[in-house]
C-alpha positions in Angstrom: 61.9 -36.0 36.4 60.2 -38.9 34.7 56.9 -38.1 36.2 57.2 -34.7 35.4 57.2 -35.5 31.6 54.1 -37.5 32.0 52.2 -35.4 33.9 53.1 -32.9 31.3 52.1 -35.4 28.3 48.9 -36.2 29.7 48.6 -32.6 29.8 48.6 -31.8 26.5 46.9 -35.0 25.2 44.3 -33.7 27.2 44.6 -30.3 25.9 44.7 -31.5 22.2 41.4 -33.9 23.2 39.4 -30.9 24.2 40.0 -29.0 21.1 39.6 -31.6 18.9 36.0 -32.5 20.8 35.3 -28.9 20.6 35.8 -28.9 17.0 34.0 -31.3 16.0 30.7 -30.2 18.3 31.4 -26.9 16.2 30.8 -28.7 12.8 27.9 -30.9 13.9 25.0 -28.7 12.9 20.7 -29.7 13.8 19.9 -27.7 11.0 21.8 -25.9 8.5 20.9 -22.7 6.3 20.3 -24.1 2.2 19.5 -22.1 -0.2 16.6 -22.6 -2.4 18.0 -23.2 -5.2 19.7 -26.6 -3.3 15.8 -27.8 -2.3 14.2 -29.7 -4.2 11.5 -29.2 -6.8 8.7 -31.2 -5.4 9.7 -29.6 -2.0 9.3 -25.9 -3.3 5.8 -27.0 -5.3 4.9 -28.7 -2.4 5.0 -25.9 0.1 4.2 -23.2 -2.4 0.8 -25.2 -2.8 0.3 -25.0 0.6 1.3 -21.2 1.3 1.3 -19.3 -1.7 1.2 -15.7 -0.3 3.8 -15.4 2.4 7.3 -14.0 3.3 10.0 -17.0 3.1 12.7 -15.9 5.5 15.2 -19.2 5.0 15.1 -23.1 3.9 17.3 -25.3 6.2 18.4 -28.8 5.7 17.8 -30.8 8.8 16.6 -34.5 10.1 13.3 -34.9 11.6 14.6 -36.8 14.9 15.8 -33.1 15.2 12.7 -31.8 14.4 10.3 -34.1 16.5 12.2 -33.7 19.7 12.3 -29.7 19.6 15.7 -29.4 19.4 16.4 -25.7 17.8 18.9 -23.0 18.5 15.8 -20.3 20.4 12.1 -21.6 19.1 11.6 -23.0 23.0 13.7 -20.9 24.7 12.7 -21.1 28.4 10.3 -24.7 27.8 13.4 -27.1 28.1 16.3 -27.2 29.9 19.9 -26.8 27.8 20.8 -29.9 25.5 24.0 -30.9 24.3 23.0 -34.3 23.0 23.7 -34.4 18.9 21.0 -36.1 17.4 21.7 -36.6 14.1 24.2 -36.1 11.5 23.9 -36.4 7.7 25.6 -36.8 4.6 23.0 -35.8 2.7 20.2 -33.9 2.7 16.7 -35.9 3.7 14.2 -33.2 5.2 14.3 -30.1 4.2 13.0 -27.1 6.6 11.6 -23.4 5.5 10.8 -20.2 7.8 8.1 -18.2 6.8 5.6 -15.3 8.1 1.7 -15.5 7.1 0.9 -12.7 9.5 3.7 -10.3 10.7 5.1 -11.5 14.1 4.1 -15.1 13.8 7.0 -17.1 12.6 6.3 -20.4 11.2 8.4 -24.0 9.9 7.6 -26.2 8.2 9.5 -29.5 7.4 9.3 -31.6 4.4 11.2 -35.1 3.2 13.2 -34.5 0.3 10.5 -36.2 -1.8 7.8 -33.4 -0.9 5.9 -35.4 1.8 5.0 -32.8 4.1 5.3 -33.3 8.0 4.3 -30.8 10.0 4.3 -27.0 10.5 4.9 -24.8 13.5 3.3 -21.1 13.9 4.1 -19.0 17.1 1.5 -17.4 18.2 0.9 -13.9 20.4 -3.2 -15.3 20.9 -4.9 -18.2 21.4 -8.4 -19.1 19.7 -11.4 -18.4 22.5 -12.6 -22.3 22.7 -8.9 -23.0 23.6 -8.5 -20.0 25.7 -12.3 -20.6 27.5 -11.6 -24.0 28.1 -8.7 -23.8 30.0 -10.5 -21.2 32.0 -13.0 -24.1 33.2 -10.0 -26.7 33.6 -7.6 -27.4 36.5 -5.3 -24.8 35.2 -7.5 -22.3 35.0 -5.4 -20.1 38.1 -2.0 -20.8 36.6 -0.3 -18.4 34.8 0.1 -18.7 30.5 3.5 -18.3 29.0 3.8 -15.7 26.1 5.4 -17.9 23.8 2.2 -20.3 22.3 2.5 -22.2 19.2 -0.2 -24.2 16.7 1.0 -27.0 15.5 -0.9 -28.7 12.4 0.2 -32.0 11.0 -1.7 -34.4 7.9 -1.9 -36.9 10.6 -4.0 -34.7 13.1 -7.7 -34.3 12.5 -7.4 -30.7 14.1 -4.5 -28.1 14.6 -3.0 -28.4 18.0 -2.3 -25.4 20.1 0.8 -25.7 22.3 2.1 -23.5 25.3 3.4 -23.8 29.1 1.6 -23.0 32.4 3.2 -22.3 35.5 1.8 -22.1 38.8 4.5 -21.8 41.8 7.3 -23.8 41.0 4.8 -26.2 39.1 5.5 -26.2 35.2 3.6 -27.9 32.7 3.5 -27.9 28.6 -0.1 -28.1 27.7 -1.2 -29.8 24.0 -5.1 -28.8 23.2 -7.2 -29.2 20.3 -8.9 -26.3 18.6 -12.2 -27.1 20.4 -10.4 -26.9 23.7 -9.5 -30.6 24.7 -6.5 -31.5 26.4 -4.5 -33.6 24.2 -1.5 -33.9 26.4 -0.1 -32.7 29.4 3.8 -32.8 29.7 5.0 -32.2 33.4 8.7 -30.5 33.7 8.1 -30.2 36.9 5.9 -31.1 39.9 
């Protein structure tokens, strides 16, 4: 009888863990929808400097361990395997996020510190520029196949943007880096 009770005990302790854990993985957020009105002035100068003309589809407050290691609800859907690691959590707001479209059908980010410093931007991309795409014809990956999903990534600490995507080739997968003259800047094996 008295084993009974603690089996049953460790039970619902168990239980009651698992909803608590699963409650507090539903409050821990990567990114979180702001409106503009909470983003700072020198961030909304700053990137209205930079893009004047286009389409603004939300401004998120995130961290830029988040940002740097690709974590995001779909952007790389298919590049990475599932994560359930929570990078970061905040207080406050330090970086500071925005969606936007330039062309139709090529959704960018870009992420700024809360003093207007800006990092980086993202821009998916349904083409690649001709030196990218005729050098990779004349590399070793010329026979592997091209994902659709492609992105340029500029940054103020590259010299050139950087044009990102994945090549496969049998069960081989590999996430390609190249500059906009067609050099291989990096080449990230997922699998061998």
């Amino acid at each position: 009888m008295k084993a009974q009770r603690i089996i049953k005990t460790i039970i619902i302790l168990a239980f009651v863990f698992n909803i608590t854990q699963a409650n507090a993985q539903q409050k821990t957020a990567y990114r979180m929808p702001a409106s503009e009105k909470a983003v700072p002035k020198v961030v909304l100068e700053g990137f209205k400097s930079q893009h004047p003309l286009v389409q603004v589809k939300g401004w998120y407050v995130t961290h830029l361990v988040y940002w740097e290691n690709d974590y995001s609800s779909d952007w790389y859907t298919g590049w990475y395997p599932q994560r359930t690691l929570v990078v970061y959590t905040y207080e406050k707001p330090n970086y500071y996020e925005v969606e936007f479209e330039v062309y139709p059908g090529e959704l960018s980010r870009a992420i700024y510190n809360k003093y207007g410093y800006w990092y980086e931007t993202r821009t998916q991309l349904r083409g690649m520029p001709m030196p990218v795409y005729d050098a990779l014809q004349t590399s070793k990956y010329s026979n592997w196949k091209i994902s659709v999903l492609k992105e340029k990534i500029e940054s103020p600490a590259w010299p050139l943007p950087i044009y990102r995507f994945n090549v496969t080739k049998g069960m081989r997968s590999h996430i390609l880096r190249m500059d906009e003259k067609g050099s291989i800047v990096q080449a990230k094996y997922l699998s061998e």
